[in-house]
C-alpha positions in Angstrom: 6.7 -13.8 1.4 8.9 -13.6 4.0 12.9 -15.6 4.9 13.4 -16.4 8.4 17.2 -16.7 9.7 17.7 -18.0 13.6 20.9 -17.7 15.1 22.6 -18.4 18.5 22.3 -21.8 18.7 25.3 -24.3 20.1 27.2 -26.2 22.7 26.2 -25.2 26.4 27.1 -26.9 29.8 24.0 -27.1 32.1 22.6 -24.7 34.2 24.0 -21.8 31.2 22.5 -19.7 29.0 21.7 -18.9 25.3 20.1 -15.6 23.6 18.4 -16.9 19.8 17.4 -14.7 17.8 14.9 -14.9 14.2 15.1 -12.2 11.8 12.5 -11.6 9.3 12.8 -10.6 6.2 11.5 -10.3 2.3 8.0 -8.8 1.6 6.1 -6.4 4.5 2.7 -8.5 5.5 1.1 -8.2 8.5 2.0 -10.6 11.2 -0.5 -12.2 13.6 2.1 -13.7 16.0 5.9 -15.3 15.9 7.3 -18.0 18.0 9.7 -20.8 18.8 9.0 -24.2 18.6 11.9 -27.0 19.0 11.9 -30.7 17.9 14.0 -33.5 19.5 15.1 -36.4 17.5 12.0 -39.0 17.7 9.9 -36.6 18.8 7.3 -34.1 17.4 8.0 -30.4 17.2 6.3 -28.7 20.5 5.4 -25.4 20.9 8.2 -23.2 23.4 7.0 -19.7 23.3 5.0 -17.2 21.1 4.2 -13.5 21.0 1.6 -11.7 18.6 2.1 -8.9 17.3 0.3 -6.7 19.9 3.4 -8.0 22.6 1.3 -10.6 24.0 3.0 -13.9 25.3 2.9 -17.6 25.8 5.4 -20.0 27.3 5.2 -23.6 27.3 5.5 -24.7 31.3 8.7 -26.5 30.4 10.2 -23.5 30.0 7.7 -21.3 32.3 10.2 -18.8 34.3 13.6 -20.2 32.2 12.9 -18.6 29.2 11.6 -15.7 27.8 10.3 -14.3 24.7 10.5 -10.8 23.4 10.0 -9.4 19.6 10.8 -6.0 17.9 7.8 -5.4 15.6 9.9 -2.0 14.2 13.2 -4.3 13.6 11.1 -7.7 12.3 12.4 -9.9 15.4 11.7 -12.1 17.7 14.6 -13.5 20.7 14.5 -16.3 22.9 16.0 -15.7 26.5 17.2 -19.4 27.6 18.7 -19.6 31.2 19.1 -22.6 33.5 19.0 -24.7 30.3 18.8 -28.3 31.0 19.8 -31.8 28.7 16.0 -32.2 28.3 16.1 -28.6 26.5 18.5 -30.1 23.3 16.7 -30.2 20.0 16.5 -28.2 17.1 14.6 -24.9 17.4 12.9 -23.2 14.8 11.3 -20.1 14.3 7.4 -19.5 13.4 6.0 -16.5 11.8 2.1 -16.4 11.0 1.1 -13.4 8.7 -1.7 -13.0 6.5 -0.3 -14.9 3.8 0.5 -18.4 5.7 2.5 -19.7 8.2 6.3 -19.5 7.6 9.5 -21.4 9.3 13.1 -20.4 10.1 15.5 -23.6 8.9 16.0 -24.3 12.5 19.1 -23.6 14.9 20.4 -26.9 16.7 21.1 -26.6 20.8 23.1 -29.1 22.6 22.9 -28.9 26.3 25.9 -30.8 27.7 28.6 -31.2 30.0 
């Protein structure tokens, strides 16, 4: 089994930036794919941006040419690039890691875009 730990959440004004970041650890299993996914109060969580394990991506067209995913299959990681964030971006956002034992989520990283 695996822990997931996101960081780099916070306060930001709009139109800046914020780096997350998801470290996996606990037991070695072979991972399909990790993502991001981000829930607003009221609303259901929504898919942001995943990458399998091969380095293959997906980004939601919300956040299509904003934000960017990379992973480090070596160090167990997976970032999210945010720029030009926007109010409509504030929720909670949570990591996602599918291996070959189940599906697995971060406790979630809460990002306020404000002015």
């Amino acid at each position: 089994q695996v822990q997931l730990v996101e960081s780099g959440g916070g306060l930001v004004q709009p139109g800046g930036s914020l780096r997350l970041s998801c470290a996996a650890s606990g037991s070695i299993a072979r991972v399909y794919y990790m993502g991001w996914y981000r829930q607003a109060p009221g609303k259901q969580r929504e898919l942001v941006a995943t990458i399998t394990s091969g380095g293959i991506t997906n980004h939601a067209d919300s956040v299509k040419g904003r934000f960017t995913i990379s992973g480090d299959n070596a160090k167990n990681t997976v970032n999210l690039q945010m720029n030009s964030l926007k109010p409509e971006d504030t929720a909670v956002y949570y990591c996602r890691q599918s291996n070959d034992r189940g599906v697995y989520w971060g406790q979630g990283t809460q990002v306020t875009v404000s002015s």
